[in-house]
N, C-alpha and C positions, 0 to 999 in steps of 0.2 A: 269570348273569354280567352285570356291567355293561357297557354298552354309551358307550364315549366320545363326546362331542357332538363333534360334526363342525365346528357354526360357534361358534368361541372366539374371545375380544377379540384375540390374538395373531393368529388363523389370517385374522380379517376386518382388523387394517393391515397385514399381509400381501401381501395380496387385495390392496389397495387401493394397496400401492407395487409388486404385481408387474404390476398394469393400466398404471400410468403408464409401468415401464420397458419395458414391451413394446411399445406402443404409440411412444416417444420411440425403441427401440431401430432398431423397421423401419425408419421414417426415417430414422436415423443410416445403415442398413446401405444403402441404397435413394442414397445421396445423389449417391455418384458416377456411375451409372445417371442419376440425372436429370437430372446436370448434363450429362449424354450426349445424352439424351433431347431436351433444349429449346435444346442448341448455346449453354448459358452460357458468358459469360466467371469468367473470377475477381471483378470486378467486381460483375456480374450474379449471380451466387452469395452474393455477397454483402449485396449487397441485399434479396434474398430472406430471407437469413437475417437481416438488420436488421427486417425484418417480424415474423417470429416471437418475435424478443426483445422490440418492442414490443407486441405483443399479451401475453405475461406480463406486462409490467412492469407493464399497464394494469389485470388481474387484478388483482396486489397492490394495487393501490389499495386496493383495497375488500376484499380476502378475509380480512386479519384482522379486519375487526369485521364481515362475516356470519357467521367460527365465532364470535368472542365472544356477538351476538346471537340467532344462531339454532342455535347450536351445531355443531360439527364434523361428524357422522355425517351429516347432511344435506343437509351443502355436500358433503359429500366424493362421497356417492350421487350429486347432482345434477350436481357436474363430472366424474365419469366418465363419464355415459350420455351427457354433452356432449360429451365428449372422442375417446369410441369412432365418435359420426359425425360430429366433424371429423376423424378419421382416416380414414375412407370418402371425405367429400368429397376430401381431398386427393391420394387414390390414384386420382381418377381426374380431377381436372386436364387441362386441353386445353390451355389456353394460359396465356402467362407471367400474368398477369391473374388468371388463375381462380387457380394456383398459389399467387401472392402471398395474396390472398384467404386462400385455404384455409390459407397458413401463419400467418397470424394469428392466423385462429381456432382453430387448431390449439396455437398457441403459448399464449394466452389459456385455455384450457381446463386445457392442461397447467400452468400456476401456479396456477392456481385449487386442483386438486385436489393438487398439491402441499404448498400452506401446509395444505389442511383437513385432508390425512394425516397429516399429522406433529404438525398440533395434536390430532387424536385420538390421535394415537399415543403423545403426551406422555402424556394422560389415561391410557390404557392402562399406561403405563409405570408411573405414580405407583400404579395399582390394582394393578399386580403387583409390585407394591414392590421390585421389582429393575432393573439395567440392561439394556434391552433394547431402544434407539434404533437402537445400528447395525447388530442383526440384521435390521428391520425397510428398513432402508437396504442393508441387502445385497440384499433383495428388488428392489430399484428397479435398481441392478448386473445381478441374476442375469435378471429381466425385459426388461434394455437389449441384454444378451451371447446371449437367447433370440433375440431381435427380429432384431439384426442377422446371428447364426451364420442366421437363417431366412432372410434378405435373401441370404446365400451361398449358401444351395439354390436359392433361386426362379431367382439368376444361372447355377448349373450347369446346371439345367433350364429355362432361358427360359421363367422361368412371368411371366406380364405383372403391371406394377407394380402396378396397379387391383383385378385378381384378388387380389393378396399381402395388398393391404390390405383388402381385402373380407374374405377369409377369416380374417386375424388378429382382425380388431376381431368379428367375429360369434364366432367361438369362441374370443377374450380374454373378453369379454361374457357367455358362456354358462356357462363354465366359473369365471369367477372373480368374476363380477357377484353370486351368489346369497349368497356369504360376507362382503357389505358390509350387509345385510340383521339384523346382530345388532340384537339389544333392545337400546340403551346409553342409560343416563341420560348425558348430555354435559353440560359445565358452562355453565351461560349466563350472562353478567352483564349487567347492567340499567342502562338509564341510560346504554346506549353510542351511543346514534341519533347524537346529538353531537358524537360522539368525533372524532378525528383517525383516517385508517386507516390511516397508520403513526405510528410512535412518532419522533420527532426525535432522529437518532442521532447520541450525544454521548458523554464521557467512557467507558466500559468497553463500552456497546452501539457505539459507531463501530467500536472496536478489535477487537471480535466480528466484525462489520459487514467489514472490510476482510480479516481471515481467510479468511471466508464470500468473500468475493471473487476470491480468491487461488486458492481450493478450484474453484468455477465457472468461471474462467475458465482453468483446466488442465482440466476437466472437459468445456468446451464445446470447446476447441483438441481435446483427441482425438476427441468425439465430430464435429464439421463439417467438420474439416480432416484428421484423421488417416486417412480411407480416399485422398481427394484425391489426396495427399502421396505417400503410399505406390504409387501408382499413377502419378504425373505424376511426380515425382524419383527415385523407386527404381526405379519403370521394373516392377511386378509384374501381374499382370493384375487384372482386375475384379474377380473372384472373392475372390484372394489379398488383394486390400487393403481388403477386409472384414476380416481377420482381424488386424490392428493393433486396433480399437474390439472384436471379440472378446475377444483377449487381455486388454485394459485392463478389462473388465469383469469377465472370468473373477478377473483379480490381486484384482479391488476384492471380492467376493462373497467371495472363501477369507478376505481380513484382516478384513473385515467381520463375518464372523460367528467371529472372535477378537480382535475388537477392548475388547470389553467385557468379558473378561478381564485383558487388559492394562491395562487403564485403570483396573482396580482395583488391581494389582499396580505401574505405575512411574505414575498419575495420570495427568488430560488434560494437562496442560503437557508433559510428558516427553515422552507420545504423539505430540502437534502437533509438538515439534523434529524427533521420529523423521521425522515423516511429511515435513516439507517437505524434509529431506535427501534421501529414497527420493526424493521427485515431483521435483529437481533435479537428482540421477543419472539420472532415466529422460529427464528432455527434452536432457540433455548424450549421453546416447549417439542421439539422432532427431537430434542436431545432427549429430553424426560420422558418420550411419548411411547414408551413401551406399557402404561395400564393398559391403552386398547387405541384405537385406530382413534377416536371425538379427538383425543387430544391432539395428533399427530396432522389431521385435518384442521384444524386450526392453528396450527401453526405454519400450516402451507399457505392459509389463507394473509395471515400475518405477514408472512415473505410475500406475497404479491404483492398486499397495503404498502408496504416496504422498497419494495425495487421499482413499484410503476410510474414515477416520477423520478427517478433517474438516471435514466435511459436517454426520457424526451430533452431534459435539462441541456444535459451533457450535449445531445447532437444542435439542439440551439446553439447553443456559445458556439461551439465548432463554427455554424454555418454562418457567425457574425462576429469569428475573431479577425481583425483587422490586419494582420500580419504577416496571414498564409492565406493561399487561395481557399475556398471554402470546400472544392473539392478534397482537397489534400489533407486541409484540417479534417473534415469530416471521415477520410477513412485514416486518418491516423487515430481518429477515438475507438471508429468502430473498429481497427487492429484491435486496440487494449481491450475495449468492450467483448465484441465475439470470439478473440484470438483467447479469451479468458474463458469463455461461455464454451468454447468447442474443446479444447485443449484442459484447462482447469480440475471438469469432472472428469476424464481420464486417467489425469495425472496424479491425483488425490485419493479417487476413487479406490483405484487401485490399491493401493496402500489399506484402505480401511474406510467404509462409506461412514461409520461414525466419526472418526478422524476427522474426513471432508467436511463432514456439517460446520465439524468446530470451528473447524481453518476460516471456512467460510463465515461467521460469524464472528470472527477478528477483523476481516476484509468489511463487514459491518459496519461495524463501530468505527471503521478507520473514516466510511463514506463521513459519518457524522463531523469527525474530527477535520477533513479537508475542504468540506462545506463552502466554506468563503471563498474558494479559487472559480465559485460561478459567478461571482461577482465578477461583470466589466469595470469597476469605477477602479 
């Protein structure tokens, strides 16, 4: 009897987006604990998290032309093992100082091996000649919705922050570190020393670019803001308001991995309107959802129905726009995408978390209206 390989191109960017959501998700679940922990203001939370978007954005500089040059599989290996002890440093953090710090480089790790995944996972995609981006991005979902449901144990059982993140990143590491390790010939192109390391986003790459936007920065509002929220307006406990960035990930993981169905059946354009209708409904019911927490959970769930197809969308086109390297196209989405996602709920936040919801839900309705720019034709 034959025996099936265990480590397959699918099973290692897998591996490789369920590292990143696991790790992105403890911190998400962990957030409002911290801001307990160090007596932040909103402000002060804020700024913190202006740290960690800078630290990606700083990443993209340069990560699409190391996959171009040195290919993907080996950016991707190298900013995970960087990733899992910036996650250690930052779980155990003393003061505001080391925190910021450690968000940086926490932040910066995380973009790094984000652009490399997914430009592997193009490759992968094209070698398995079929669609399969947003299964691969349900992983990163199903990874975020682990991270954080774990963050609502450690809280039930006042297990210490420092330990939580010790123990995820050693046995995220152990457990799904060995399946990044395939044989892969990766694409390398030559002649890139020179290059720009993103691509100057203009004419159909902008209008990608600002979808990608749209998608991140509903994506960063639930993940920084939505435990907060749920805990300081709805008035739920610690525990409970982990379970808003829960749900939202749970919704994104089920459409995710039937999203590449549909998208053969009513196309990406069709999909993208669908989608930024659902992410508008789910932030209009977190606007109304001061009767009690059902409401407010369901509208988190609505926002994930909502963003989990485009994400994947968006970094396809990138990785089969004809014009720019796929490196370059690919982190110039994920600038707009993450640079929105890390940066966005800081910058809005601030100001007013109800504010933010709204803002974000104009960025909504805009995915639905620019739709047709996933069109190649």
């Amino acid at each position: 009897m034959r025996v099936p390989k265990l480590i397959t191109p699918w099973r290692s960017i897998a591996a490789g987006f369920l590292i990143n959501g696991v790790l992105f998700g403890t911190w998400a679940g962990h957030i409002a604990s911290v801001k307990d922990q160090f007596s932040l203001t909103d402000p002060d939370l804020s700024n913190l998290l202006l740290l960690l978007g800078l630290g990606a954005l700083l990443s993209f500089r340069f990560a699409g032309r190391l996959c171009d040059s040195m290919g993907a599989p080996r950016i991707t290996r190298a900013a995970a093992c960087a990733l899992l002890v910036a996650t250690v440093f930052l779980g155990f953090a003393q003061t505001v100082q080391q925190l910021g710090l450690s968000l940086f480089l926490f932040g910066m790790c995380h973009g790094l091996l984000d652009v490399a995944i997914n430009n592997w996972g193009s490759e992968v995609e094209k070698h398995m000649r079929r669609s399969v981006m947003s299964s691969f991005h349900a992983m990163f979902s199903l990874g975020a919705g682990l991270g954080a449901a774990k963050g609502y144990v450690a809280a039930v059982y006042d297990v210490r922050t420092n330990i939580d993140f010790l123990i995820t990143a050693v046995l995220t590491g152990g457990i799904l570190g060995p399946f990044l390790l395939l044989d892969w010939q990766s694409t390398v192109l030559k002649n890139v020393k020179g290059a720009a390391e993103l691509a100057f986003p203009r004419g159909a790459l902008l209008l990608v670019g600002l979808i990608a936007f749209a998608s991140g920065l509903g994506e960063g509002m639930a993940a920084h803001w939505g435990s907060v929220h749920l805990k300081e307006v709805i008035k739920t406990t610690e525990q409970d308001a982990i379970l808003g960035y829960v749900g939202f990930c749970a919704a994104m993981v089920i459409m995710r991995l039937t999203v590449d169905s549909l998208v053969t059946r009513l196309g990406p354009v069709m999909v993208t309107r669908l989608s930024g209708v659902s992410a508008t409904c789910g932030i209009s019911l977190i606007l109304l959802g001061f009767s009690g927490p059902f409401v407010s959970l369901v509208g988190f769930m609505l926002m994930g129905v909502g963003y989990a197809a485009i994400m994947p969308l968006a970094f396809k086109w990138a990785a089969t726009y004809p014009l720019v390297p796929p490196g370059q196209a690919i982190a110039t989405v994920a600038t707009f995408a993450y640079g929105a996602m890390a940066l966005g709920p800081p910058a809005i936040g601030a100001l007013s978390r109800h504010f933010g919801f709204f803002i974000v839900g104009i960025f909504a309705m805009l995915v639905a209206v620019l739709a047709p720019a996933l069109d190649h034709k």
